[in-house]
C-alpha positions in Angstrom: 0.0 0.0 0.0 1.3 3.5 -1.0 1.2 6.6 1.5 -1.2 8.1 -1.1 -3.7 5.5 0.0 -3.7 5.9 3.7 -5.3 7.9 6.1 -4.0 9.1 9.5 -6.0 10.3 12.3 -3.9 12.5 14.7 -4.8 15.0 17.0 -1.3 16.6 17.9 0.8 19.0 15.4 3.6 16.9 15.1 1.4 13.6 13.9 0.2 15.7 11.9 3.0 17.0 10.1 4.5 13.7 9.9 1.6 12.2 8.4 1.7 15.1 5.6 5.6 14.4 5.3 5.0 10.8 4.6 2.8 12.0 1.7 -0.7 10.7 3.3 -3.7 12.3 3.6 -4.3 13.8 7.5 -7.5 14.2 9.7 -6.7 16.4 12.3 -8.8 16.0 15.5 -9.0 18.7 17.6 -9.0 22.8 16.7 -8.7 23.5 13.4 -6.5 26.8 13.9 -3.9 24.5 15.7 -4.2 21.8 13.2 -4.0 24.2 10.3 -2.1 21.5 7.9 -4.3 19.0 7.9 -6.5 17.8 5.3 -9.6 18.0 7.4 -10.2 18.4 10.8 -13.1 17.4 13.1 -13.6 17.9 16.6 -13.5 14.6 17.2 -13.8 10.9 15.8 -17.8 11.2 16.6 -18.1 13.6 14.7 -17.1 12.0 11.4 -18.5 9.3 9.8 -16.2 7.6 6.7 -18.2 9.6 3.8 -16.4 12.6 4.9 -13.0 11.5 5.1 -13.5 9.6 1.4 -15.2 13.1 -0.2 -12.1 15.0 1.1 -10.0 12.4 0.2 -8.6 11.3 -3.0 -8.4 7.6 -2.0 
């Protein structure tokens, strides 16, 4: 499986950026003005469902 085909969920800056620098695509959990680099950003996990993630993502 290529990084282009994953998804990470993090909610700290630095999972974040190293989720973007392996070349995957990021959900950020938490604030979106701390998270500002990730792909999409939810307050939380329950507040996602898997449509989301795949319309934001090119997967």
């Amino acid at each position: 499986m290529s990084p282009a085909e994953c998804v990470v969920f993090e909610d700290a800056v630095a999972g974040v950026e190293a989720g973007k620098r392996g070349g995957m695509f990021v959900v950020g959990l938490g604030s979106p003005d701390v998270l500002i680099q990730a792909d999409l950003v939810a307050p939380s996990l329950e507040a996602l469902t898997v449509d989301d993630v795949l319309a934001k993502a090119s997967i």
